[in-house]
C-alpha positions in Angstrom: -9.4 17.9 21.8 -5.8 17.8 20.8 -4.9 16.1 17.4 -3.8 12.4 17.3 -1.8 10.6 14.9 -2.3 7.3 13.2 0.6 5.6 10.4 -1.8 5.2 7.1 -3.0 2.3 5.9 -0.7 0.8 2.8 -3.8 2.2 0.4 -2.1 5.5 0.8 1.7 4.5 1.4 1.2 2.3 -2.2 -0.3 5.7 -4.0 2.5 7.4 -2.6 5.0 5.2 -4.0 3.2 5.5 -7.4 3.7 8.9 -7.2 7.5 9.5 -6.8 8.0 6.6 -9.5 6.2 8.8 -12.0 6.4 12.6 -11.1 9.4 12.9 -8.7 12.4 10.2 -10.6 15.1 11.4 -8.2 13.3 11.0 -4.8 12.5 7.1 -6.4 16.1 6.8 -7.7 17.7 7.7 -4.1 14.6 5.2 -2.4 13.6 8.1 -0.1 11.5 6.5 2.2 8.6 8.5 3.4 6.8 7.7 6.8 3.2 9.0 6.6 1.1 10.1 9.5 -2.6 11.0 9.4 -3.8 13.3 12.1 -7.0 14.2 13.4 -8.6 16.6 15.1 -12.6 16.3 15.5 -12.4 20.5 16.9 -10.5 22.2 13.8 -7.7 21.6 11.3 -5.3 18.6 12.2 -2.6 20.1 10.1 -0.8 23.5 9.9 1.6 25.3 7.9 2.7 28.5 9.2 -0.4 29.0 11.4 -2.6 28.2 8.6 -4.7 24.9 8.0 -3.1 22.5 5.8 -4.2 19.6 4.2 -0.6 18.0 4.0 3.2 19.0 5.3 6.2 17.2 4.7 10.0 17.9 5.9 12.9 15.9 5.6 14.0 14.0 9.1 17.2 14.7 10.5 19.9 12.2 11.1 18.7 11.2 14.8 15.2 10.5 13.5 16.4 8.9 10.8 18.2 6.4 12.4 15.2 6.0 14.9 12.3 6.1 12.9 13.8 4.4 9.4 12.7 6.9 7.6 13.9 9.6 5.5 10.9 12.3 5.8 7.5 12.7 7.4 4.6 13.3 5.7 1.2 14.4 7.8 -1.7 14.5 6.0 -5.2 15.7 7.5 -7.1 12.8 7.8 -10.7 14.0 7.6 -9.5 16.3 4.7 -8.1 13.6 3.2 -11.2 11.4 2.7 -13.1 14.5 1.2 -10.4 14.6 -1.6 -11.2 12.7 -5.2 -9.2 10.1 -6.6 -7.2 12.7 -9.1 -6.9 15.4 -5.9 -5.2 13.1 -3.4 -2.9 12.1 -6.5 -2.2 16.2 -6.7 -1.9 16.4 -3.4 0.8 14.1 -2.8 2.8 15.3 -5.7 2.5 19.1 -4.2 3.9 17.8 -1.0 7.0 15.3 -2.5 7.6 18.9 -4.6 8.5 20.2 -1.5 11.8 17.6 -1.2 14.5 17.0 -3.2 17.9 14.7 -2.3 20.8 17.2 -2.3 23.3 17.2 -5.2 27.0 15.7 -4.6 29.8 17.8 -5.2 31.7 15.6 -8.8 35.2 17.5 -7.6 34.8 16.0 -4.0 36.8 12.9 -4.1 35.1 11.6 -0.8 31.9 11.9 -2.4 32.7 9.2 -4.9 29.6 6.8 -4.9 29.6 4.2 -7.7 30.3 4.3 -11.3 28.1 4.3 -14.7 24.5 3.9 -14.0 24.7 3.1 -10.7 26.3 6.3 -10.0 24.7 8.1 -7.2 24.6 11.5 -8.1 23.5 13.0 -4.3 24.8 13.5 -1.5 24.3 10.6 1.6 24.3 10.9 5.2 26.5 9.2 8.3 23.8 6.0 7.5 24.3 6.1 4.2 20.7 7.5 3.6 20.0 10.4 0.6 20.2 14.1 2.5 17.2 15.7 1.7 16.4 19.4 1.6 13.7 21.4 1.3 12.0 22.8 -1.2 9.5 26.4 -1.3 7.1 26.8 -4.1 7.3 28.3 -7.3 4.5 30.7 -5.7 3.1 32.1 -2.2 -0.2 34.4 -2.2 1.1 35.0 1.8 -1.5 35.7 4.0 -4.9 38.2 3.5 -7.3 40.1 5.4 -10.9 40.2 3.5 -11.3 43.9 5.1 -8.5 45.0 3.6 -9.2 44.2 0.3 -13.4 45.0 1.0 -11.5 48.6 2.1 -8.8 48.9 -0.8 -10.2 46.2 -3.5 -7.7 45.8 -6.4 -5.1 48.3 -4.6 -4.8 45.7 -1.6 -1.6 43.6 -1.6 -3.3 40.5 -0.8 -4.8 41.2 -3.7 -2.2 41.8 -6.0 -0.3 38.5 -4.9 -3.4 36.5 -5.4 -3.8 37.9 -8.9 -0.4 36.9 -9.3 -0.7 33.3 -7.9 -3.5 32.8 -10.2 -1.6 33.7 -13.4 0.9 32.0 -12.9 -1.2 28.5 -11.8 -2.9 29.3 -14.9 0.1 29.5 -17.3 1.3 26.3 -15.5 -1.8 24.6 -16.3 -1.8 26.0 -19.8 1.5 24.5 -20.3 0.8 21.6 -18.7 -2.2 20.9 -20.8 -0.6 21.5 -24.1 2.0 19.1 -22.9 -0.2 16.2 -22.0 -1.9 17.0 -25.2 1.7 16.8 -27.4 2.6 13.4 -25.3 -0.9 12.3 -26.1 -1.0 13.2 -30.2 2.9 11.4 -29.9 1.4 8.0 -28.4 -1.7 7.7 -30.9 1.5 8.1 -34.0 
């Protein structure tokens, strides 16, 4: 059965918005609107991302879509995926895929870039609608793709391997930083 496509209920659309106002203060400064489509597919993974099931992608529109679809990206979540998540992990999960845009930055020497002044300055770049250009954004990592036989035949030698021990470090320093942070901003707030 081929996958089908629904616009999500405002449940989801409202956590979305909560999540660019706290994690993601240019994408909410610029109002980047976000459309948001779950799919489904009752025979496998709804989503993909280069081949691979996904649980989310996101991309900025282009201009024609833009102007159609009054949107400034599109967001396609897995619904069945979705509704297996926790609370905290959908939360994650949209922040992991709004990580993936950004608006792009204005050239300040460009004189016909010159949008506002003081705190209503906008400090990226806008398209013929007047919309915030987005681009995209990779990830600070990529384990790539893997074959268990290789590393069954090769263990620690295989490359797949290697990059996943890599990936893991580094998630693991993030989340060590990222824990001592909330713990400073914590200690800070009971002051």
């Amino acid at each position: 059965m081929p996958t089908s496509y629904s616009l999500a209920d405002a449940d989801i659309r409202n956590e979305l918005a909560r999540v660019m106002a706290r994690y993601h203060e240019r994408l909410y400064a610029a109002q980047v609107r976000v459309i948001v489509l779950m799919a489904r597919n009752p025979d496998g993974p709804a989503v993909k991302h280069g081949g691979y099931p996904a649980l989310a992608t996101i991309k900025p529109l282009p201009l024609k879509d833009r102007v159609v679809k009054d949107g400034d990206a599109l967001l396609v979540i897995d619904e069945g995926e979705w509704y297996e998540l926790k609370p905290a992990q959908r939360v994650a999960l949209l922040d992991h895929e709004l990580s993936h845009i950004d608006t792009i930055d204005r050239d300040e020497s460009d004189p016909n870039e010159d949008r506002g002044e003081g705190a209503s300055k906008v400090t990226w770049k806008t398209d013929d609608i007047g919309r915030p250009k987005l681009k995209s954004v990779k990830g600070d990592w990529n384990a790539g793709d893997g074959f268990a036989a290789v590393v069954a035949r090769h263990g620690a030698s295989a490359i797949e391997f290697e990059n996943l021990s890599r990936c893991k470090s580094a998630a693991d320093r993030a989340k060590r930083d990222g824990e001592a942070e909330r713990d400073a901003t914590t200690q800070e707030g009971e002051r």
